[in-house]
C-alpha positions as CSV (number, residue, x, y, z in Angstrom):
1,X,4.7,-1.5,8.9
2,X,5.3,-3.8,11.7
3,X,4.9,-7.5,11.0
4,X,5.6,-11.0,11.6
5,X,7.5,-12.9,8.8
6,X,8.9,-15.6,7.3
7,X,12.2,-16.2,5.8
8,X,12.4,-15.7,1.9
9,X,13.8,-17.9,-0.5
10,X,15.6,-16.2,-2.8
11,X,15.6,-18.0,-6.5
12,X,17.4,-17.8,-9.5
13,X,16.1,-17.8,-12.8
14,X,19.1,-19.6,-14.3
15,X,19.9,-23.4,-13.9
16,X,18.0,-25.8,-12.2
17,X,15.3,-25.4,-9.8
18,X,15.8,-25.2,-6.3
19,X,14.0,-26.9,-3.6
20,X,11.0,-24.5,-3.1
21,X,10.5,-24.2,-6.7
22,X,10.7,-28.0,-7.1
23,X,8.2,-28.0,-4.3
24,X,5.8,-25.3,-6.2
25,X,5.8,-27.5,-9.1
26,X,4.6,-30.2,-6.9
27,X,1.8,-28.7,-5.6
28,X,0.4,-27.8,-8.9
29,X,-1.2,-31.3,-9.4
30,X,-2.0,-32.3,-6.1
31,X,-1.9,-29.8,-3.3
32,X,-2.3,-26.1,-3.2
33,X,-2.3,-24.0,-6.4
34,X,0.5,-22.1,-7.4
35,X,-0.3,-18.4,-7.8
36,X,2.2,-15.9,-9.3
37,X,2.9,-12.2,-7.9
38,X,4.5,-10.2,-10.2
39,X,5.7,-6.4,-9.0
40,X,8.5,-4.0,-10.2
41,X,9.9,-3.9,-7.3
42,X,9.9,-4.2,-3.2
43,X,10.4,-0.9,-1.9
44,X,8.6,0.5,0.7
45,X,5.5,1.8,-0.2
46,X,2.0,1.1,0.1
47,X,1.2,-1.5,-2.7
48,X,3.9,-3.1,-1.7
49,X,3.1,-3.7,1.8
50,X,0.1,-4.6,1.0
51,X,1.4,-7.0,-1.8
52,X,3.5,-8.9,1.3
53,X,1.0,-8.8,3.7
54,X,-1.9,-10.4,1.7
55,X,0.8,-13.4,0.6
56,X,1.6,-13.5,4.2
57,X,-2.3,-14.6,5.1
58,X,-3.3,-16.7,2.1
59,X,-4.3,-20.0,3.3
60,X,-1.3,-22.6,2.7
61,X,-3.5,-25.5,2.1
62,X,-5.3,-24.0,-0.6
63,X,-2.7,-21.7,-2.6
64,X,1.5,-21.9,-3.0
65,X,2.4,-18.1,-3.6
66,X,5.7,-17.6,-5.5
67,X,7.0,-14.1,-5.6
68,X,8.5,-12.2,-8.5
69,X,10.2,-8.9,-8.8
70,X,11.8,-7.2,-11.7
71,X,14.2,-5.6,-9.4
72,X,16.7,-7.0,-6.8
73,X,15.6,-6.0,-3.7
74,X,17.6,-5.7,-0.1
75,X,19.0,-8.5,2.1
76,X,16.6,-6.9,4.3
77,X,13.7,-6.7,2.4
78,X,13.9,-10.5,1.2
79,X,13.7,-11.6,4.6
80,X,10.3,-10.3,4.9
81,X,9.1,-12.4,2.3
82,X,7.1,-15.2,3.0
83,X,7.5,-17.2,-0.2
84,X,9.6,-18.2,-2.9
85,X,11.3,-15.1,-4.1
86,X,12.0,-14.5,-7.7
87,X,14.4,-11.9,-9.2
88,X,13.9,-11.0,-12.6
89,X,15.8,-7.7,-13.4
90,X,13.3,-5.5,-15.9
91,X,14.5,-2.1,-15.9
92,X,12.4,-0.7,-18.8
93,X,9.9,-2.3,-20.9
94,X,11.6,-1.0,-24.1
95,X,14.8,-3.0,-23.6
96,X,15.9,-7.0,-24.4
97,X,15.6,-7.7,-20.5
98,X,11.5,-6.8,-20.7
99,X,11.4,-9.5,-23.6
100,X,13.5,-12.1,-22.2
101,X,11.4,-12.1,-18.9
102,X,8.2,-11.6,-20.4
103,X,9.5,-15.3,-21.9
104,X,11.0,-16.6,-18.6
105,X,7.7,-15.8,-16.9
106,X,5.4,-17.6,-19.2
107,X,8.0,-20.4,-19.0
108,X,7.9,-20.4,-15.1
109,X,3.8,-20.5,-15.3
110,X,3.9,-23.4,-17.1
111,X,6.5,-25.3,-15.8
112,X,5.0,-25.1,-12.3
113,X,1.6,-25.1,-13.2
114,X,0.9,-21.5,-11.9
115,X,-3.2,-21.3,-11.7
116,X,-3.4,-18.0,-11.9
117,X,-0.9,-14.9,-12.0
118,X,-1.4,-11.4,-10.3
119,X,0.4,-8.3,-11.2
120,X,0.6,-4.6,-9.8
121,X,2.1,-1.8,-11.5
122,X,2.5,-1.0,-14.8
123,X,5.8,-3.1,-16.0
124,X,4.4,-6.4,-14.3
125,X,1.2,-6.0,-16.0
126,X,2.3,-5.5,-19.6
127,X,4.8,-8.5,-18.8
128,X,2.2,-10.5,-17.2
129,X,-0.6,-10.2,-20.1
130,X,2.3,-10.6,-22.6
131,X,3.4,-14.0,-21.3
132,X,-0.3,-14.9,-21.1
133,X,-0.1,-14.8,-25.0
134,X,3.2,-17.0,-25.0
135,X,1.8,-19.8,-24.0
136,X,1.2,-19.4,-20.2
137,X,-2.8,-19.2,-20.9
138,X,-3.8,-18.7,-17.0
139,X,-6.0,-15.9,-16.0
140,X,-4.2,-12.4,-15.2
141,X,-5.6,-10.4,-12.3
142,X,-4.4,-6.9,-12.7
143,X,-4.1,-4.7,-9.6
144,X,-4.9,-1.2,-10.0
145,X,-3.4,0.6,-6.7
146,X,-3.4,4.8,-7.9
147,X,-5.7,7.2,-9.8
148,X,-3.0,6.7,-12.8
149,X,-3.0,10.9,-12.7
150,X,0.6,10.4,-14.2
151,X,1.0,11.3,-17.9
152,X,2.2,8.0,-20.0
153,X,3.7,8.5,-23.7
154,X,1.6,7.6,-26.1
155,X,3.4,3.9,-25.9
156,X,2.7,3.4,-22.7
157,X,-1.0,4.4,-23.0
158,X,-1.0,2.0,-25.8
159,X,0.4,-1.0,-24.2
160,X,-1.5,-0.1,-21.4
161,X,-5.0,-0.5,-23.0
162,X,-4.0,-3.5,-24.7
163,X,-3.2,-5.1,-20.9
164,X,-6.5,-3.9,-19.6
165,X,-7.9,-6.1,-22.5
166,X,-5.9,-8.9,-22.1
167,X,-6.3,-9.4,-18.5
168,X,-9.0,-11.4,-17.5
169,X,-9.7,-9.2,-14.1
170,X,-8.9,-5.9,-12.4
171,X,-8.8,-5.5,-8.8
172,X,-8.8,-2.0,-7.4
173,X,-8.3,-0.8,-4.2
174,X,-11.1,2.1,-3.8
175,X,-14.4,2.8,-5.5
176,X,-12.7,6.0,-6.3
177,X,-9.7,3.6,-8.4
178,X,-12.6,2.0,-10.0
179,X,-14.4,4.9,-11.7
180,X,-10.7,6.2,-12.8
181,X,-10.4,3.1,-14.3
182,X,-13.4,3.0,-16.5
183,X,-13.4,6.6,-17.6
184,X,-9.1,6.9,-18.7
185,X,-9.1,3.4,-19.9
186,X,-12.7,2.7,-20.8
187,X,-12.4,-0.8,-18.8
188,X,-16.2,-2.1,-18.7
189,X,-17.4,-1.7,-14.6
190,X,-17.9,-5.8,-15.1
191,X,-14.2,-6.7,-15.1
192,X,-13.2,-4.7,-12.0
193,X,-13.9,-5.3,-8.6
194,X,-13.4,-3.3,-5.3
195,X,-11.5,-5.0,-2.7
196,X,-10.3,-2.5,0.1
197,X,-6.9,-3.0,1.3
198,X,-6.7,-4.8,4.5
199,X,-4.8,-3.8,7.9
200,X,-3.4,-6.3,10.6
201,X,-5.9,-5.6,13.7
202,X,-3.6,-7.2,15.9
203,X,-0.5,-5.5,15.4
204,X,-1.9,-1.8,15.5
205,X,-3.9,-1.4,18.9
206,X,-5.1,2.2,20.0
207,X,-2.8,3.1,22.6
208,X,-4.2,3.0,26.2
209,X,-3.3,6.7,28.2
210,X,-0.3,5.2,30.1
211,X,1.2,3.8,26.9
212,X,0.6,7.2,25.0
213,X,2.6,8.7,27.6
214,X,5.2,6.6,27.7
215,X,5.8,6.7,24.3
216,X,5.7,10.8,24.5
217,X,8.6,10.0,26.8
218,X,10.5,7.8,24.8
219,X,10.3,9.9,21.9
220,X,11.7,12.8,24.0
221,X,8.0,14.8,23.8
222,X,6.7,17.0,26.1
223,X,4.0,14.8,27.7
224,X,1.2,17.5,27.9
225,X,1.8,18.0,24.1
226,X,-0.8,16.7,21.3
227,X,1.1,14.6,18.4
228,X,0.0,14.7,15.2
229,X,1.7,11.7,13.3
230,X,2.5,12.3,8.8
231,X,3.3,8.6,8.0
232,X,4.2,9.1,3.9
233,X,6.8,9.0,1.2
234,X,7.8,12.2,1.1
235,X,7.6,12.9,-2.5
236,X,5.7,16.5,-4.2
237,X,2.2,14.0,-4.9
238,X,2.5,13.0,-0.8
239,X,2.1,16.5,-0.2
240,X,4.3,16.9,2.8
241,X,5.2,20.3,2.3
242,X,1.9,20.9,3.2
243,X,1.7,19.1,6.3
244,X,4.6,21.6,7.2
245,X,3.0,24.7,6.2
246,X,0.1,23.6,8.2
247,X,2.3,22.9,11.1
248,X,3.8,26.4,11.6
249,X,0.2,28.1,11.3
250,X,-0.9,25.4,13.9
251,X,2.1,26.0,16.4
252,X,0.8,29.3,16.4
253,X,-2.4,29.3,17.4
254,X,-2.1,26.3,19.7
255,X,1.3,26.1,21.2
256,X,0.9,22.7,23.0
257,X,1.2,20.5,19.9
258,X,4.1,19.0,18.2
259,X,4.5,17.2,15.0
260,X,5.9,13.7,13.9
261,X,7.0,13.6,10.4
262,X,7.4,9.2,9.5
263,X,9.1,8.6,6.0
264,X,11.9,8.7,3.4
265,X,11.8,10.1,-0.1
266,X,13.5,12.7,-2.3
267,X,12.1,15.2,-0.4
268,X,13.7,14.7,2.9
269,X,16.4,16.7,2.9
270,X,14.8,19.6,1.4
271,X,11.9,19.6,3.8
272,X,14.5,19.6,6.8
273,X,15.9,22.8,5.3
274,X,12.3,24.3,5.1
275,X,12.0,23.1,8.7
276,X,15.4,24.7,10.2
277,X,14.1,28.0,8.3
278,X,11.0,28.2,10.0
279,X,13.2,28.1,13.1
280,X,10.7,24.8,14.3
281,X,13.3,21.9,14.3
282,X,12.1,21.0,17.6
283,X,8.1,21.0,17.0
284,X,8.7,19.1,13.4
285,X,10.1,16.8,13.4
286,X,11.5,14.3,10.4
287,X,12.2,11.1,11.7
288,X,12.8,9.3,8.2
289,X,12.1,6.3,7.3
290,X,10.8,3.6,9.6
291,X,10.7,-0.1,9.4
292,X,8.1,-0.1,12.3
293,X,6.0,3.4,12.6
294,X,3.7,1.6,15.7
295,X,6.0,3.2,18.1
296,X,5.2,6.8,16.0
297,X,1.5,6.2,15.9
298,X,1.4,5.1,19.8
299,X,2.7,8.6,20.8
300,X,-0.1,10.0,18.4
301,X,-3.3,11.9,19.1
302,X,-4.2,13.1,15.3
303,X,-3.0,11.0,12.5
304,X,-2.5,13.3,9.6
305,X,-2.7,13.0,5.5
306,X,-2.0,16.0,3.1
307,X,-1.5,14.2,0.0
308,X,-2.3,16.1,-3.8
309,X,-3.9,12.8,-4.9
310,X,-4.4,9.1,-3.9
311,X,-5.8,5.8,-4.2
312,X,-6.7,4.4,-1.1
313,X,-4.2,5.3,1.6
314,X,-2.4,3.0,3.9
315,X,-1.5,5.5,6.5
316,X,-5.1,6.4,7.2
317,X,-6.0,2.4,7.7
318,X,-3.5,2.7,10.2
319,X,-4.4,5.8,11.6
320,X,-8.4,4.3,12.1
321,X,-6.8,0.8,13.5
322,X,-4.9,2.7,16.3
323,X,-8.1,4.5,17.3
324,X,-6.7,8.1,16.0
325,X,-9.0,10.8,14.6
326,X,-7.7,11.7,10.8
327,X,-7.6,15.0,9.2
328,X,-7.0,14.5,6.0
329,X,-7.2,16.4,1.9
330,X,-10.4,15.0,0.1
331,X,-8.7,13.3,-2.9
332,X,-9.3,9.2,-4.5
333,X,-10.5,7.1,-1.9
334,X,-9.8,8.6,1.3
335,X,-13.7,9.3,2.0
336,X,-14.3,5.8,1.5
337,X,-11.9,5.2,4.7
338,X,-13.0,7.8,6.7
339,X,-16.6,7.6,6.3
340,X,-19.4,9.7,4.3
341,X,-20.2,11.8,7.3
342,X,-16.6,12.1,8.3
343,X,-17.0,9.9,11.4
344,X,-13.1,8.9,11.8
345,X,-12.2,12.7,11.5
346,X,-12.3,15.6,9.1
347,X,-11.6,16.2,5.7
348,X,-10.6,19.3,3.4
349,X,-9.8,20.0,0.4
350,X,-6.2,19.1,-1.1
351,X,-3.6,21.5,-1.5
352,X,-5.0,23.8,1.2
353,X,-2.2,23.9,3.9
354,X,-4.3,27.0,6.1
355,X,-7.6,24.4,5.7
356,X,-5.4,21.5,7.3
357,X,-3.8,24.0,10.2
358,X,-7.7,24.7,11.2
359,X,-9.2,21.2,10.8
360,X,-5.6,19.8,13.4
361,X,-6.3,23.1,15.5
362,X,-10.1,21.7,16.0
363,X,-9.3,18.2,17.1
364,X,-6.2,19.7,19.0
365,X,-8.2,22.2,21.5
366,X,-11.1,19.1,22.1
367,X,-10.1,16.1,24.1
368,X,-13.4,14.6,24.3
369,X,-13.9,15.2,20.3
370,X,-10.5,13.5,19.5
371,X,-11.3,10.4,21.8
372,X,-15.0,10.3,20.2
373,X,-13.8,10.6,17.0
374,X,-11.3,7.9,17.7
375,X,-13.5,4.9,19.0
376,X,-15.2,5.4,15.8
377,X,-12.6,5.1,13.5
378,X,-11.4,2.4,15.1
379,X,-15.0,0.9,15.0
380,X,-15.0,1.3,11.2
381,X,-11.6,-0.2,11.2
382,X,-12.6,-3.7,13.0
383,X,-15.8,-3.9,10.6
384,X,-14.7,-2.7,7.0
385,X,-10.8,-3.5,7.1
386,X,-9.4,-5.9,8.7
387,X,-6.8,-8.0,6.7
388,X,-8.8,-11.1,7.4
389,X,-11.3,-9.5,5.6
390,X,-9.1,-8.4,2.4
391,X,-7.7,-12.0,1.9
392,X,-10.7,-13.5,2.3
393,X,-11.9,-11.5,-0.8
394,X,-9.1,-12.1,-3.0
395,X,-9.2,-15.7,-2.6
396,X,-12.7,-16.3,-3.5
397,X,-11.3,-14.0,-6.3
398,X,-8.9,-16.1,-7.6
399,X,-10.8,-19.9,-7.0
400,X,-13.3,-18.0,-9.3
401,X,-10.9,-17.2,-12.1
402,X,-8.8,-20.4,-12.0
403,X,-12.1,-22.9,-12.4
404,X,-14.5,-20.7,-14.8
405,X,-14.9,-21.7,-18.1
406,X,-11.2,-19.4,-19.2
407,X,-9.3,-20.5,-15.9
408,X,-9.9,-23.9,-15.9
409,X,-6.8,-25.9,-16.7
């Protein structure tokens, strides 16, 4: 994801409190108010993006985000934060270290008079409602990101239901995240609200013709080929495999199309191998990962999703923000990006790599279909996601919390 960032400030937990933290604490009674994210980890995935970008645009003068992860992340990685960063190593919830920073975050909530604390994914949320009951007493906003298709052990499902009652809100990402919600963990519709993830309008542009081209060229294309563009993680649930089953069907029956495989994941290698044995190295292609995947996505005619399940998926808001038709599986919240009546592109069912190869093949043979297809979804883009929009939401979110009758402090 391509953005513009501050400089981190990476904090220890142990010994005094450095400047920015010093800082935080000051805010707490007269300035901005100091809010707490809490998330396993930074890699790069969606929620995590997302997590970075919606710090990135809260309003300074109204709220002091502090950062915490419960695993060390890359030299790279902290420089992308914009906040006080936090390391608090957690790697299980059964061992002393879950404990000891459950305590440390209470301790850090009240020390700098943290109004309210935010959490996303399952360790930061049982650690988050825990230190609620230590003493931290500000409201907990969980976020739920996934349709939680996983299987937990019966401890986890446990702890679990005992967060979604200790929290004071959930946030999910998709109507679809909702309703999963209230039916696996019987979370009353009342305490959750939709807010759609939110993408940067400014940094991912629909690509003029010229610029297309030119970055067919510099990505060593053949410039009268369509692209199709997979930005994922390529793990079994992203469904990749199918994206390349698809692929040699569509190759067939249209010769004048390549595709651009974006991402990292377990599954790389293997799906290279399936690649070089379909004797197509040179029509998939598997770039890896990607800091930036603009550059990807400009050389793109047909943005492309075949994931086995999802919650609301980032590739597709950035698919509809560069102006590219989608074809994409039906699962989670993906109609509620593309549309009811499928105006950003067309839809199948998941786990159907034939029904992919014929829904690309149809945007792939019309020109003036893909470029229709396109204005709207970058129409729907402007109007329903824009990460103005998103921020917007969660801080009226969070000034509610903080000064109702539970949040006050």
């Amino acid at each position: 994801m391509s953005r513009t960032l501050g400089t981190s400030q990476h904090i220890p937990i142990r010994g005094q409190a450095t400047a920015p933290l010093k800082r935080a604490r000051a805010t707490s009674s007269n300035g901005p108010i100091p809010v707490l994210f809490l998330i396993p980890s930074l890699d790069r995935g969606g929620a995590e993006g997302q997590l970075l970008t919606l710090i990135d645009h809260l309003d300074r003068t109204r709220f002091a985000p502090i950062l915490c992860s419960l695993h060390a992340p890359t030299i790279d990685r902290q420089r992308e934060v914009s906040c006080p960063l936090v390391v608090l190593p957690v790697d299980s919830l059964f061992r002393w270290n879950s404990a000891r920073a459950t305590l440390r975050i209470a301790r850090l909530a009240r020390d700098l008079g943290v109004g309210l604390i935010h959490a996303t994914f399952l360790r930061a949320e049982l650690i988050a409602t825990a230190a609620t009951r230590l003493g931290s007493r500000v409201p907990v906003v969980l976020a739920k990101r996934n349709l939680d298709s996983r299987p937990y052990a019966q401890r986890e499902r446990l702890l679990l239901r005992f967060a979604h009652r200790a929290c004071d809100h959930i946030v999910a990402n998709a109507e679809a995240v909702k309703q999963r919600c209230e039916t696996l963990w019987n979370v009353s519709s009342d305490k959750i609200s939709v807010i759609y993830n939110g993408v940067d309008l400014r940094s991912f542009v629909p690509a003029s013709h010229e610029s297309r081209a030119a970055a067919k060229q510099r990505l060593r294309i053949e410039p009268n080929h369509t692209v199709v563009t997979i930005v994922t993680h390529l793990t079994h649930v992203k469904g990749a495999d199918l994206s390349i089953e698809a692929a040699a069907r569509v190759v067939s029956a249209a010769p004048d199309v390549s595709f651009l495989i974006v991402g990292g994941g377990p599954l790389l290698e293997p799906l290279r191998h399936r690649v070089r044995g379909l004797a197509l190295d040179g029509r998939i292609r598997l770039e890896g990962e990607a800091n930036d995947v603009t550059p990807y996505l400009a050389a793109a005619d047909i943005g492309l999703l075949s994931s086995r399940s999802e919650g609301f998926p980032n590739a597709i808001l950035e698919y509809i923000a560069m102006g590219l038709p989608v074809v994409a599986t039906n699962v989670g919240g993906v109609r509620e990006l593309v549309g009811e009546d499928q105006e950003c592109g067309l839809l199948v069912r998941p786990g159907d790599p034939e029904a992919l190869a014929n829904a690309i093949v149809a945007l792939a043979t019309q020109q003036a279909l893909r470029e229709h297809t396109g204005r709207r979804a970058r129409l729907r883009a402007v109007g329903l996601f824009g990460v103005d929009r998103m921020v917007k939401k969660y801080e009226e979110l969070y000034f509610r919390l903080i000064f109702d009758e539970r949040g006050a402090s």
